[in-house]
C-alpha positions as CSV (number, residue, x, y, z in Angstrom):
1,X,0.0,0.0,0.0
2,X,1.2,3.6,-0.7
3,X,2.0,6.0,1.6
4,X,-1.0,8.3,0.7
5,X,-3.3,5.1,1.0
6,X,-1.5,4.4,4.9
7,X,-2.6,8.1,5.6
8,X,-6.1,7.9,4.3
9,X,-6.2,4.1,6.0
10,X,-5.0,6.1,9.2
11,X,-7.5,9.0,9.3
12,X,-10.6,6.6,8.6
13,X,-10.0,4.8,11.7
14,X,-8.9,8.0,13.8
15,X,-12.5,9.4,12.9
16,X,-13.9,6.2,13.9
17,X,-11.9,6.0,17.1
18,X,-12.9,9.2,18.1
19,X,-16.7,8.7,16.8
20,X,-17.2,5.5,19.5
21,X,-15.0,7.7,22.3
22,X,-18.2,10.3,21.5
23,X,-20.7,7.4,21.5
24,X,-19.8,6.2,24.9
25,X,-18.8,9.0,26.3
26,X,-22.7,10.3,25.8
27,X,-23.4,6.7,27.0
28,X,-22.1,7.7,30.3
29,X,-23.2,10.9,31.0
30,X,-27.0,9.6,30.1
31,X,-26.9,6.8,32.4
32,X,-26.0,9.3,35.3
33,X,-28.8,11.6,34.2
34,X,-31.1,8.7,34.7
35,X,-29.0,7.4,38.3
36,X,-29.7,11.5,39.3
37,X,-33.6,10.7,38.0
38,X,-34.3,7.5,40.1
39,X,-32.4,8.8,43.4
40,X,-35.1,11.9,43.1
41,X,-32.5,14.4,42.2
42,X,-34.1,15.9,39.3
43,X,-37.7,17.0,40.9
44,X,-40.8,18.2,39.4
45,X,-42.4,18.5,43.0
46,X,-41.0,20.6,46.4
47,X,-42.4,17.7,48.5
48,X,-39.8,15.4,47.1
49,X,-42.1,13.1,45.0
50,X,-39.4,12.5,41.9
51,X,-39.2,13.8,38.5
52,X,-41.9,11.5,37.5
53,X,-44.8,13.8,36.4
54,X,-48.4,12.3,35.6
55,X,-51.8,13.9,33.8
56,X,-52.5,15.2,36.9
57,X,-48.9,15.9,38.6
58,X,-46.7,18.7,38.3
59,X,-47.2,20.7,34.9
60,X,-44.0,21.4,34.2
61,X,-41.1,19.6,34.0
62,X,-38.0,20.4,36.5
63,X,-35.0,21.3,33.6
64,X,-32.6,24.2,32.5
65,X,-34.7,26.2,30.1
66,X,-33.5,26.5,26.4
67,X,-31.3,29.5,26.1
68,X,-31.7,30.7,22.1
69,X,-27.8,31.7,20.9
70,X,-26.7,29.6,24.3
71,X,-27.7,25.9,23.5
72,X,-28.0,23.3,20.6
73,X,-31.4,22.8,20.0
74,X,-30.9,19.6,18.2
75,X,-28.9,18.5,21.3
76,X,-31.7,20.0,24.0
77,X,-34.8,18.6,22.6
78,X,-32.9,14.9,22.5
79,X,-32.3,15.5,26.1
80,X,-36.2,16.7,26.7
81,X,-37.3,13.3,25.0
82,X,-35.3,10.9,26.5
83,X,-36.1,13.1,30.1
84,X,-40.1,12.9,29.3
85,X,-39.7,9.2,28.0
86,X,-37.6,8.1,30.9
87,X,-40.5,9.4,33.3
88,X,-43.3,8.2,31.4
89,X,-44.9,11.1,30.2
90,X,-47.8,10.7,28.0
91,X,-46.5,12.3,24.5
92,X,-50.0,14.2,24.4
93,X,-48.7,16.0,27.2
94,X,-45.0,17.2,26.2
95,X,-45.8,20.0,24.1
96,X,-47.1,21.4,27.0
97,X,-44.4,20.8,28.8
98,X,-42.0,21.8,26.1
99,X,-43.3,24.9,26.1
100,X,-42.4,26.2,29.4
101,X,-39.1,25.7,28.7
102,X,-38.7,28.0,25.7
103,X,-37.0,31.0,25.1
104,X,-36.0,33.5,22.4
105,X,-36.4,32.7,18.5
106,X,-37.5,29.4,19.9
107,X,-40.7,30.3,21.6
108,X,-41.6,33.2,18.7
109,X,-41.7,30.2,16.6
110,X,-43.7,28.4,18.6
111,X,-46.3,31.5,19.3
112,X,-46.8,31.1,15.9
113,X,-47.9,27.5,15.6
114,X,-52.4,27.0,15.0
115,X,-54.1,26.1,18.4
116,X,-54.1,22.9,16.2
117,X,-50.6,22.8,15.7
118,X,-48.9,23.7,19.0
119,X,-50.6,20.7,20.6
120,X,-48.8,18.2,18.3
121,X,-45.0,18.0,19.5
122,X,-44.1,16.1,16.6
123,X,-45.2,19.3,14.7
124,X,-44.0,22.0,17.2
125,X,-40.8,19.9,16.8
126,X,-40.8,20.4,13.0
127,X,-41.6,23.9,13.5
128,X,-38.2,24.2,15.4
129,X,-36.0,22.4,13.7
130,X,-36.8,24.4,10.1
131,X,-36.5,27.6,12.1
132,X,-33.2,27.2,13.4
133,X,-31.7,25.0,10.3
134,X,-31.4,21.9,11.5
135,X,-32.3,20.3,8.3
136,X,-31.1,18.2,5.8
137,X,-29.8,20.8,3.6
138,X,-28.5,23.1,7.1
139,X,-26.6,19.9,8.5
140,X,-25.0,19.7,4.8
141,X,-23.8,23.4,5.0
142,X,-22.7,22.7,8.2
143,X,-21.1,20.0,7.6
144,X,-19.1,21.8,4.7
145,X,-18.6,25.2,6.2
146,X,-17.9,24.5,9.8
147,X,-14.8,26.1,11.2
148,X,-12.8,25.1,14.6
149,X,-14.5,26.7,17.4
150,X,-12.1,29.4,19.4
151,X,-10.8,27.1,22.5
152,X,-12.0,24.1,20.5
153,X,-10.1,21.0,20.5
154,X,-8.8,19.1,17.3
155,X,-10.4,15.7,19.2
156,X,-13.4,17.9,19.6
157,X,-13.4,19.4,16.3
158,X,-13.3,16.3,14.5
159,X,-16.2,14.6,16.6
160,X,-18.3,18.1,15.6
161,X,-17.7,17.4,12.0
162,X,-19.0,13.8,12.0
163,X,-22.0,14.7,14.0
164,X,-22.8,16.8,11.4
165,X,-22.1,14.1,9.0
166,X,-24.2,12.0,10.6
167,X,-27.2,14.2,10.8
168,X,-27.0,15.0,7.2
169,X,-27.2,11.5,6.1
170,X,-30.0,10.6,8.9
171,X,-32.4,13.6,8.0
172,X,-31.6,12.7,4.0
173,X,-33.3,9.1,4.7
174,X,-30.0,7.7,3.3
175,X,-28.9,4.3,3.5
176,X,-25.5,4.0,5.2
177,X,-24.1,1.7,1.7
178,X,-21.8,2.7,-0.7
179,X,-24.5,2.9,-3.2
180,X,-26.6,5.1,-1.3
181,X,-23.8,7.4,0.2
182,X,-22.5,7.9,-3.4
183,X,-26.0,9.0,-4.7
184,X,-26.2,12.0,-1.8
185,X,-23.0,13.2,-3.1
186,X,-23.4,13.2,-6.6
187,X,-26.9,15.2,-5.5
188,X,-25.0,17.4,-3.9
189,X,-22.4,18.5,-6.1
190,X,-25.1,18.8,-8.7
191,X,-27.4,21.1,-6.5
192,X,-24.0,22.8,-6.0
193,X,-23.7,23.0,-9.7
194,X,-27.0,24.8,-10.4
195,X,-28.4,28.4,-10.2
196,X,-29.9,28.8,-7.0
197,X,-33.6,29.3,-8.2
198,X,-33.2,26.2,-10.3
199,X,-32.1,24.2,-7.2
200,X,-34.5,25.7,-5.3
201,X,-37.2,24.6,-7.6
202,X,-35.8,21.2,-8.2
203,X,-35.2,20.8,-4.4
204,X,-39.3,21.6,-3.9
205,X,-39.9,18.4,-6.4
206,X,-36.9,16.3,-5.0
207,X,-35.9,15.9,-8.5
208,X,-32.0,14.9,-7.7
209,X,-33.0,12.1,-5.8
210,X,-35.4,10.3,-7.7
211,X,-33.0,10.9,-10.8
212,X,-29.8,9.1,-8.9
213,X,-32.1,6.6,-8.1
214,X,-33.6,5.9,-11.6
215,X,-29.9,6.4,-12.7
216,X,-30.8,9.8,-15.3
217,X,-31.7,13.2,-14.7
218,X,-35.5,13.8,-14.8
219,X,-36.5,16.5,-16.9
């Protein structure tokens, strides 16, 4: 093997390294969340009852508001879910919840929801996501744009970069096979390739896709 193939060999499984340090690492820090959650640490209730919150318990849930410019939504509302799930809430119930904890861009966007709408978290979540670009197409531009963070470390960097990797290729609905992988980017450098109102309008139809699949451009 040539040196340059060593060096490429080399990287691949220093990202991966570094990926399952992430991995457990996250691992860890959830499973003392939920130690914190069953000693009664994390309380809904002055009287010492527990975090566990019921239909007719303790309206809102006891956790650091979301601080718009401060925290990573994607990373917050993952932390809501697994908060809400881990103490049985009833999903009708955590948009409700959810929007207690709101600040900022974050709750304009959900003021704006339909009566309708704002009850649905699945929706309100949506709502959120599009609003502060955490899409398929704003993980992409992350992903290609993102710069080391001042005070940021190289280890840290590189685990930031495949996060946003990751999250492109999740929210595309992409299959993790060559194949598959190979498509997104040929989609990519195409949209790349393409005056902005033309990708725009081919993005709306999801033209790029359907033609790597079929294996042509549709017209």
């Amino acid at each position: 093997m040539s040196e340059t193939g060593h060096k490429v060999g080399y990287l691949t499984l220093y990202s991966l390294s570094l990926s399952v340090r992430f991995l457990l690492k996250l691992n860890a820090e959830m499973k003392l969340l939920q130690a914190k959650i069953e000693a009664g640490i994390l309380k809904n209730e002055p009287d010492g009852s527990g975090a566990r919150s019921s239909d007719t318990g303790a309206k809102h849930p006891k956790l650091p508001s979301f601080q718009d410019g401060r925290d990573d939504l994607d990373i917050w509302l993952t932390r809501f879910e697994r908060f809400a799930e881990s103490n049985g809430w009833s999903r009708e119930k955590w948009s409700s919840s959810l929007c207690a904890l709101l600040t900022g861009r974050a709750l304009d966007c959900y003021g704006r929801l339909s009566a309708e709408q704002a009850k649905d978290y699945d929706k309100v979540k949506e709502a959120l996501m599009k609003r502060y670009d955490l899409t398929e197409d704003g993980y992409r531009r992350k992903f290609r744009t993102c710069k080391p963070a001042e005070g940021e470390s190289p280890d840290m960097f590189i685990v930031r970069i495949v996060t946003y990797l990751d999250r492109w290729i999740e929210l595309s609905k992409t299959d993790k096979s060559y194949e598959k992988l190979k498509d997104l980017i040929v989609r990519e450098q195409f949209m790349d390739a393409c005056p902005e109102d033309l990708a725009t309008r081919l993005r709306e139809k999801d033209l790029p896709r359907k033609s790597c699949e079929e294996g042509r451009f549709v017209s």
